[in-house]
DONU-106548 format. One record per residue (C-alpha): residue in one letter; x, y, z. Coordinates in pm, whole numbers. Each point is the difference from the previous one (the first is absolute). Example, Ala and Ser with C-alpha at 12.3 -4.5 7.8 and 13.67 -1.06 7.14 Angstrom:
2
{code: a, X: 1230, Y: -450, Z: 780}
{code: s, X: 137, Y: 344, Z: -66}
END
This chain:
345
{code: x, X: 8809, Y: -2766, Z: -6100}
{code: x, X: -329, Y: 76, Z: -65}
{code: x, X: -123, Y: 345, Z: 61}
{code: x, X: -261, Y: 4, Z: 307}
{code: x, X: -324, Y: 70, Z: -78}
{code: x, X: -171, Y: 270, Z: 198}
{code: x, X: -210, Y: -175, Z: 230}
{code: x, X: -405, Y: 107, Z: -30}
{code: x, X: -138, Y: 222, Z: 291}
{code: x, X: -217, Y: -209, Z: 250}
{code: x, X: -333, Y: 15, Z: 19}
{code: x, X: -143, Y: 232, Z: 222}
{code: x, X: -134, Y: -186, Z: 328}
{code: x, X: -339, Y: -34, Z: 138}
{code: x, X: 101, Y: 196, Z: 293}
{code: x, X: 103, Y: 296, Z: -219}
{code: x, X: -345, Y: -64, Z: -256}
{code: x, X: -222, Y: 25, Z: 326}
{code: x, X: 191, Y: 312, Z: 158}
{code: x, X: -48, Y: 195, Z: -332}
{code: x, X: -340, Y: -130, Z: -48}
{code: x, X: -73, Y: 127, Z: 371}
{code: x, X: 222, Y: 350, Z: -87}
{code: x, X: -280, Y: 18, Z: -306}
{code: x, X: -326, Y: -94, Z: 187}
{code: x, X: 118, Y: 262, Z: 288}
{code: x, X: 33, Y: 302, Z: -234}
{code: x, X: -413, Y: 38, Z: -101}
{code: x, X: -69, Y: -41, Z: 374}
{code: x, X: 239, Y: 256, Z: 85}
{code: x, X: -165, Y: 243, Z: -200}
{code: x, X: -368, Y: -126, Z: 85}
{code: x, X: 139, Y: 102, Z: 373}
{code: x, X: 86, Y: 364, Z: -144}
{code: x, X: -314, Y: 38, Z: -182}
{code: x, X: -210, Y: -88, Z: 310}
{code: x, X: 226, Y: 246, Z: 268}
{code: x, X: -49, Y: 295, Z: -262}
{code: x, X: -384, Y: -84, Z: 7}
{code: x, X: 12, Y: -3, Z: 373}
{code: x, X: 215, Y: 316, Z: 9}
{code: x, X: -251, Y: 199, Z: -195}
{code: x, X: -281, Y: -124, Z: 226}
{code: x, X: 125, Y: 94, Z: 342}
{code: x, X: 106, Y: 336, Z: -176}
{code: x, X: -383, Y: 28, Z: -111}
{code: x, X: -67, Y: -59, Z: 357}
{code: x, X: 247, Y: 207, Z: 141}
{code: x, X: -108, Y: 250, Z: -220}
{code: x, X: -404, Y: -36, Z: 139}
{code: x, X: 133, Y: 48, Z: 353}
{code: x, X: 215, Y: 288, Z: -76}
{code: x, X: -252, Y: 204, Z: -170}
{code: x, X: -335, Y: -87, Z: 309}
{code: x, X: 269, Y: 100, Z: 220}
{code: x, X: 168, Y: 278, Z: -171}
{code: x, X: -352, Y: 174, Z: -86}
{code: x, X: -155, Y: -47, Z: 338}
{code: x, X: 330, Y: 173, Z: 148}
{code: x, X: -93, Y: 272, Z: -305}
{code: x, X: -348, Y: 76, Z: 195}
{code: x, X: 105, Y: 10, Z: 351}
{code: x, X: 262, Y: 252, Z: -65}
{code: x, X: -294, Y: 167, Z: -143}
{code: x, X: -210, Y: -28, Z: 308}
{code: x, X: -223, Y: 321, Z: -73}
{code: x, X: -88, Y: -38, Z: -303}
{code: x, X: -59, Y: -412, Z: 10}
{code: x, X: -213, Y: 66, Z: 266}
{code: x, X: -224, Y: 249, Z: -199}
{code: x, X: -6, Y: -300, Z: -280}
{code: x, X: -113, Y: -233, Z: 220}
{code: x, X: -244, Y: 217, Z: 146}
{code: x, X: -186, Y: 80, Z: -308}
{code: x, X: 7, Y: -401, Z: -113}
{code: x, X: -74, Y: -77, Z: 329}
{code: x, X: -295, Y: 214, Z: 7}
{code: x, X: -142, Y: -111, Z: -387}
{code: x, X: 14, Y: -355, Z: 200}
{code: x, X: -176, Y: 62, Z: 287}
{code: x, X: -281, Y: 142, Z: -97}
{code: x, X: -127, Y: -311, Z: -224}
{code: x, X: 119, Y: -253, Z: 258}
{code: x, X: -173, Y: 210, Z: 293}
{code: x, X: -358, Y: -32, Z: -246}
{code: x, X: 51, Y: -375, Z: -56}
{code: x, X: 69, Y: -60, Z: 347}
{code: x, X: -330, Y: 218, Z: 78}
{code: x, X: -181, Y: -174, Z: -270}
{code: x, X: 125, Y: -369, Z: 130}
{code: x, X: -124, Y: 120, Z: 370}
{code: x, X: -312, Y: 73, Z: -158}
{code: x, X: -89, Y: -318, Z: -139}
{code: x, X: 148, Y: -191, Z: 310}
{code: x, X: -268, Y: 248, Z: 185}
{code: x, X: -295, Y: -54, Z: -211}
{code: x, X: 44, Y: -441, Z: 53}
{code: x, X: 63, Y: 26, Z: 344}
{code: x, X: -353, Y: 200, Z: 79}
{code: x, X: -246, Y: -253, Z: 125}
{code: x, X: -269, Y: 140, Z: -210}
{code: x, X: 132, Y: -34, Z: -354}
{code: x, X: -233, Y: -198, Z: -201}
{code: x, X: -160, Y: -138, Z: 252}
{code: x, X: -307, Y: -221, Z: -118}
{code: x, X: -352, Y: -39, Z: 196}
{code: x, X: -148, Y: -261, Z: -62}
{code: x, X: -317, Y: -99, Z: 121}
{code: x, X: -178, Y: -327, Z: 43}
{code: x, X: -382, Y: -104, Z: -58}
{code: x, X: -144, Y: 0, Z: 356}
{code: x, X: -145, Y: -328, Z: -57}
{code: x, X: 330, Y: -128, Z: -52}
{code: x, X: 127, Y: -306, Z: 279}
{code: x, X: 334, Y: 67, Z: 168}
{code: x, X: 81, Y: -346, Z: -127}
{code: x, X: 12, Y: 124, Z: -379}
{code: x, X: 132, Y: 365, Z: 107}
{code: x, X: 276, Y: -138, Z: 161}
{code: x, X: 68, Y: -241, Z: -324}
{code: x, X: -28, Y: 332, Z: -180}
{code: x, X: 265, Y: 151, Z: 209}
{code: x, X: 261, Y: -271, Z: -48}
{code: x, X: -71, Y: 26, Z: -344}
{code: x, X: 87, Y: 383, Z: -16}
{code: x, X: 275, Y: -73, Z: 210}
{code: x, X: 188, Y: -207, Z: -221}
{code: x, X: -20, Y: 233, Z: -284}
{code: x, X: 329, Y: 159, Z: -87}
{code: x, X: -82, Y: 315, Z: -50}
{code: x, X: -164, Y: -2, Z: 335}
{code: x, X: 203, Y: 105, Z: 354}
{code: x, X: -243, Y: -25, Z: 257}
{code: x, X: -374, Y: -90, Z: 50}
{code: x, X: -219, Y: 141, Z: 298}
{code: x, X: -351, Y: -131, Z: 101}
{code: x, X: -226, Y: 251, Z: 160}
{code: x, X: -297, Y: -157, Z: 115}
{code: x, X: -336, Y: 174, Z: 15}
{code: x, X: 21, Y: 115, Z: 361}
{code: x, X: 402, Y: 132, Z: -34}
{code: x, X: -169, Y: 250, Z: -227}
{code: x, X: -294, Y: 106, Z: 213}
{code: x, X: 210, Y: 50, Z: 256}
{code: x, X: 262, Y: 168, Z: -194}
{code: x, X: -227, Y: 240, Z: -145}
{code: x, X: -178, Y: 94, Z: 361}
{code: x, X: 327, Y: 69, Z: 96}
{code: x, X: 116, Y: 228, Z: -287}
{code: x, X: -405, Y: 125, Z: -70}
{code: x, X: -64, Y: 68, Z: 327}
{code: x, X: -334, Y: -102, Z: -109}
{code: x, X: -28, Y: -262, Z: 305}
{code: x, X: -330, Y: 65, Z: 170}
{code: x, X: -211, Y: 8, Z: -361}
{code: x, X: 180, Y: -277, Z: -136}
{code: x, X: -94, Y: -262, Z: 315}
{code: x, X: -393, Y: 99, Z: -118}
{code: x, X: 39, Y: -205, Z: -347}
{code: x, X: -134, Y: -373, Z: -25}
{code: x, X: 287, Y: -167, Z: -126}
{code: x, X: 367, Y: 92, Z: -124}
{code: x, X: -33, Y: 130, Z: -347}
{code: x, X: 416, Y: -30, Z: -67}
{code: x, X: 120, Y: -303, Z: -193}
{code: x, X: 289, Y: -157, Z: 65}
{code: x, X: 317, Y: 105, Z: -173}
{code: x, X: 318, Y: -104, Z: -107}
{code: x, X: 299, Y: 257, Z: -12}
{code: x, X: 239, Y: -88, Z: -306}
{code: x, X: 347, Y: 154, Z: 43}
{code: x, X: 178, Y: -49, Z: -373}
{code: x, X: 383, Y: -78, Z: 20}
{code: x, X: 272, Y: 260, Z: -25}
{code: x, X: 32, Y: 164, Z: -339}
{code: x, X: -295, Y: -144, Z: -181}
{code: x, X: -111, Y: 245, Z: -264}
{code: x, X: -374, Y: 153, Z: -29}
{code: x, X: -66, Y: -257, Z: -368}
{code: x, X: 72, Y: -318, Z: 250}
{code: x, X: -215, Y: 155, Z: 249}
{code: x, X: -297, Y: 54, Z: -228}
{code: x, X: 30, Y: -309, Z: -126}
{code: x, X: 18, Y: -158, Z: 394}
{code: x, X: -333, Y: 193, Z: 21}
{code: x, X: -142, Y: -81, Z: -282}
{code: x, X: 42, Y: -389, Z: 100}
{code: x, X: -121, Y: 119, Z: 343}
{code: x, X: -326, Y: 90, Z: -113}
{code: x, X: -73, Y: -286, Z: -194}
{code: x, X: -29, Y: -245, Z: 300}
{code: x, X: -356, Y: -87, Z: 83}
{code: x, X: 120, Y: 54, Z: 423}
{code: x, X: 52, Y: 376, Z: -82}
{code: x, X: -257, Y: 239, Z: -15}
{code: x, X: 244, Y: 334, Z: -52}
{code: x, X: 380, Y: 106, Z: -52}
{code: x, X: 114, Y: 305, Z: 109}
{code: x, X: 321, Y: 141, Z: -59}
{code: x, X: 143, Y: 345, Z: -139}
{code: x, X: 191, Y: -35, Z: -277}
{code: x, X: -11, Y: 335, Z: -124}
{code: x, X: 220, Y: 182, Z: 209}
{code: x, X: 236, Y: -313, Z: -47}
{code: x, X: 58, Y: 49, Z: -322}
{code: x, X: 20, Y: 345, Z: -6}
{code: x, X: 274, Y: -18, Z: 239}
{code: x, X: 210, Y: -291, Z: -194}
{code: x, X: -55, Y: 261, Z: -313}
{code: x, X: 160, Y: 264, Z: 176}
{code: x, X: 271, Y: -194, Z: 135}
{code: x, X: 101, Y: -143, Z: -387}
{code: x, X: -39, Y: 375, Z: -90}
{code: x, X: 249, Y: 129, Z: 292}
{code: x, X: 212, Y: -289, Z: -118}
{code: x, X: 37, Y: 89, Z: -317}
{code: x, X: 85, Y: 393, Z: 77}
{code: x, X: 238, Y: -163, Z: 254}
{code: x, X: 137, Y: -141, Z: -320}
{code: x, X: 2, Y: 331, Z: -184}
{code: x, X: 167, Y: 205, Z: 250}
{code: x, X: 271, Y: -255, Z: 86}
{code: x, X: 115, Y: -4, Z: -395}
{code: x, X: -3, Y: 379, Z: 10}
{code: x, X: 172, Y: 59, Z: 257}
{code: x, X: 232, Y: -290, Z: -144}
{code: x, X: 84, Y: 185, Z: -288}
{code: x, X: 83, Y: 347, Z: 227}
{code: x, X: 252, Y: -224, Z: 169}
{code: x, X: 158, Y: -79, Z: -310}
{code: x, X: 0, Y: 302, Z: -130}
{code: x, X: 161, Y: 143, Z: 317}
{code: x, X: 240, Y: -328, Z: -7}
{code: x, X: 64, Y: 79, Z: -391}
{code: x, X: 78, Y: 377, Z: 24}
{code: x, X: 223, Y: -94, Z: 316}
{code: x, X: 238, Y: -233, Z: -174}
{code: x, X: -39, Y: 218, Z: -318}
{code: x, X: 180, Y: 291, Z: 205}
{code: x, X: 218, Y: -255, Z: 177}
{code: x, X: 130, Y: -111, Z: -379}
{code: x, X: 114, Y: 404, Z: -86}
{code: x, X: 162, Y: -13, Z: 309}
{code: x, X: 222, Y: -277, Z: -69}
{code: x, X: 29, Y: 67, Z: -373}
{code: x, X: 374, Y: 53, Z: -27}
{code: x, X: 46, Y: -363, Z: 172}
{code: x, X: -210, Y: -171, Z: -237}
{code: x, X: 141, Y: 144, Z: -268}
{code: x, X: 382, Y: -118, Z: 156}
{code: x, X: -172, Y: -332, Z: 67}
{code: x, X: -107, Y: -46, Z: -365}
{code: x, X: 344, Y: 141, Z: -185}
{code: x, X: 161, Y: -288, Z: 242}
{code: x, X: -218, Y: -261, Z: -155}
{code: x, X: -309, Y: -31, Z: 237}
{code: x, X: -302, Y: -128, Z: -106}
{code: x, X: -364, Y: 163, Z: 14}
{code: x, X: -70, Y: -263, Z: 265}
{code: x, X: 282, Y: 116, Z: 178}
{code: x, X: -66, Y: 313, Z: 61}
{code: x, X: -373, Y: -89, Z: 10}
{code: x, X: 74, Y: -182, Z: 355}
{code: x, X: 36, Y: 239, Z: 273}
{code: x, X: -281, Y: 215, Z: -91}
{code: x, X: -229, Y: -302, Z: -19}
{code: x, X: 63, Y: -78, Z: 342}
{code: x, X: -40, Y: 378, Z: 113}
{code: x, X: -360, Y: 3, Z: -110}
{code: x, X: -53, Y: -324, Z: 177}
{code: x, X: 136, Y: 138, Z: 310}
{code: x, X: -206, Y: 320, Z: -29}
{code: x, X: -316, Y: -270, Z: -29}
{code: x, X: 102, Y: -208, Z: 255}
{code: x, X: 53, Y: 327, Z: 240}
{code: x, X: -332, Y: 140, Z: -94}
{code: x, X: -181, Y: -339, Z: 23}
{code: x, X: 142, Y: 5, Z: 411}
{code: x, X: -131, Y: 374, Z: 47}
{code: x, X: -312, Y: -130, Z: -162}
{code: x, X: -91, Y: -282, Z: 230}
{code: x, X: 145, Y: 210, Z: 296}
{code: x, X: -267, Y: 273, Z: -79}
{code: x, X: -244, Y: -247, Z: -42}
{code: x, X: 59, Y: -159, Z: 343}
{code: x, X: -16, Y: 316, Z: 141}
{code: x, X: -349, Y: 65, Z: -102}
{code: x, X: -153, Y: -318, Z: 49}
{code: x, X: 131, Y: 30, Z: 373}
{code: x, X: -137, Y: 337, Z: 32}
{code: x, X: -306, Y: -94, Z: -123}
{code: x, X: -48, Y: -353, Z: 178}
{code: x, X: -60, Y: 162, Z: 334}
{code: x, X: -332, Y: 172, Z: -55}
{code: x, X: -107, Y: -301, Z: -260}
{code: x, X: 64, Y: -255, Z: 256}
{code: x, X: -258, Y: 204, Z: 242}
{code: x, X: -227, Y: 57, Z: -276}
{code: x, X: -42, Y: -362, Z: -13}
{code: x, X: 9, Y: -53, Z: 376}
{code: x, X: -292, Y: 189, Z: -22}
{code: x, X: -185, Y: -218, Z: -278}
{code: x, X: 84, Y: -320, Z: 220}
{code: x, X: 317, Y: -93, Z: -285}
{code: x, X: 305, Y: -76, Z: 72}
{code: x, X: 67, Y: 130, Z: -324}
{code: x, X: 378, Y: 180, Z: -55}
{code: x, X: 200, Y: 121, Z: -284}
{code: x, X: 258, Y: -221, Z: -204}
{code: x, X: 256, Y: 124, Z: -214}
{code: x, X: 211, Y: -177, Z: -278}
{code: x, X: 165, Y: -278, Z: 167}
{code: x, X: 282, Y: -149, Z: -55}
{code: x, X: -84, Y: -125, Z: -370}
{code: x, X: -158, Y: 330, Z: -51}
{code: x, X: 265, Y: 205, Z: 159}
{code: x, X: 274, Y: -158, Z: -228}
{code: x, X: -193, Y: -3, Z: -319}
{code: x, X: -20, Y: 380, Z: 60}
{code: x, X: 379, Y: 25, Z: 15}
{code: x, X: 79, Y: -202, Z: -273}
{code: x, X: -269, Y: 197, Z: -282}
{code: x, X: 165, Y: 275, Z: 176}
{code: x, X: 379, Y: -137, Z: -117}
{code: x, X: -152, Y: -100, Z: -348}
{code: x, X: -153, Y: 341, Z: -50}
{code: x, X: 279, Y: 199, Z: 102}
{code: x, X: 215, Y: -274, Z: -223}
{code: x, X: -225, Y: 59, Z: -298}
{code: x, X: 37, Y: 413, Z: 37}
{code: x, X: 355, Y: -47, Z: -12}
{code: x, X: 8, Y: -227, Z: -298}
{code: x, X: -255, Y: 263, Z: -215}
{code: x, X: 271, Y: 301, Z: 67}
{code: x, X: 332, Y: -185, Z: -33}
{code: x, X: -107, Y: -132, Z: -325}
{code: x, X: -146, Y: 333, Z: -115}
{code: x, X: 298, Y: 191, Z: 73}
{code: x, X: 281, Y: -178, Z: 2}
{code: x, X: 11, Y: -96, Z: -363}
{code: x, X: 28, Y: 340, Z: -46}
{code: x, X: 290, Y: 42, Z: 173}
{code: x, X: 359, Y: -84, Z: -242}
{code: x, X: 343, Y: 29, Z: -2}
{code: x, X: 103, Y: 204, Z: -305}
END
């Protein structure tokens, strides 16, 4: 007999070929899936992290109550007092185009004029931009006007004829500056219906000078008193750092970063801004409701209805917020000032 010949291994299947083909094409996505829930996992830890330290630091201050509130005071006080000056100077402009008798332009006709072409005239000024309203005081409105405020009555019914002209009271629009109301004049003058144009423009001028120049030390005193609230947020972090210098040092041996440790006194000094910011707008309040009283009667008296504003709402949380990002900023100067210098030997 012939010895059997060992028979040859089959072939492997298509069934097995496509379950090891699938085995190999699951492995990379298997550790695609890893890669991704690590990146995740250090994510919601950054997070976690974030929530742990606002929370952790504002507990810090309010088991501090005394002292907090003596921080806040001081920041709250450096914030007030610029805030309470822009408010002032904002009321001040609001006051100065609400008054009937800013820039107000007298113009006055030729008395030969017709009413046909003055009235042309006064459409014409009307539709001018930088024009609000247009009055027309005829030639007896003034006579009788001026008897009234002259007291001149008796001596003026003696003359032949009216010797007032006819006039036209310009009132400019709402924030037009003194260079646009020269120039209004200026065109004014050169019609061949008007004979003069009177208007002060001198005191208007002065008085948009001094306003840019109490804007501007506005401006000066808000970025000094700025810099005393970082300095006060700086040197309050700066002690809160020596305080806690046998933690960071722990923190670092165990392997945590400078951003680490960086965290929770970052949001201290934007909860000291954020605290002073409040006091800040609760001072200012304060004021502008003592002081509305005896304006608002002030301008009862004038005829106004006239009143105080404050912020606002825009206002009011722009305030807060350069109050966070200050307090943020101090914070930022005096952990990276002094904690470098802090190392585990």
């Amino acid at each position: 007999m012939r010895p059997q010949q060992p028979r040859p291994k089959p072939a492997a299947s298509r069934v097995e070929k496509r379950s090891a083909s699938a085995a190999s094409s699951k492995s990379p996505s298997k550790g695609a899936s890893q890669s991704k829930t690590l990146v995740s996992d250090r994510f919601g830890a950054y997070l976690a992290h974030h929530r742990f330290s606002a929370l952790d630091s504002l507990q810090r201050l309010l088991r501090a109550p005394g002292q907090s509130l003596l921080t806040w005071m001081v920041i709250a006080i450096a914030l007030a007092l610029p805030a309470t000056l822009y408010t002032s100077l904002q009321n001040l402009q609001a006051l100065g185009q609400r008054w009937d008798g800013v820039s107000q332009l007298s113009v006055f006709v030729n008395p030969r004029a017709k009413e046909a072409a003055i009235d042309k005239f006064q459409r014409q000024l009307q539709a001018d931009n930088r024009v609000e309203a247009v009055t027309y005081i005829s030639p007896q409105q003034a006579l009788a006007e001026f008897e009234q405020q002259s007291g001149l009555g008796s001596a003026l019914q003696t003359l032949d004829s009216n010797p007032l002209p006819p006039a036209l009271i310009v009132k400019p629009q709402l924030g037009v500056s003194a260079a646009e109301i020269g120039l209004l004049v200026e065109s004014l003058k050169a019609k061949a219906l008007v004979d003069d144009v009177v208007v002060d423009l001198a005191w208007v001028q002065r008085m948009q000078q001094l306003l840019a120049l109490a804007e501007r030390l506005v401006l000066a005193l808000g970025l000094l008193l700025v810099l005393g609230v970082l300095l006060v947020v700086g040197n309050t972090i700066r002690l809160a750092i020596e305080n806690r210098r046998d933690e960071i040092v722990v923190v670092k041996l165990v392997g945590g970063t400078n951003a680490f440790v960086r965290r929770p006194f970052l949001y201290t000094g934007i909860w000291y801004g954020i605290g002073g910011g409040l006091l800040a707008w609760l001072l200012l309040m304060l004021a502008i409701g003592w002081l509305s009283g005896p304006v608002g009667q002030l301008a009862t008296l004038y005829q106004s209805d006239f009143y105080l504003q404050g912020l606002g709402f825009s206002g009011s949380l722009a305030m807060l917020l350069l109050a966070a990002l200050v307090g943020w900023i101090g914070a930022w100067l005096a952990v990276a000032r002094h904690l470098g210098q802090i190392n585990p030997q």
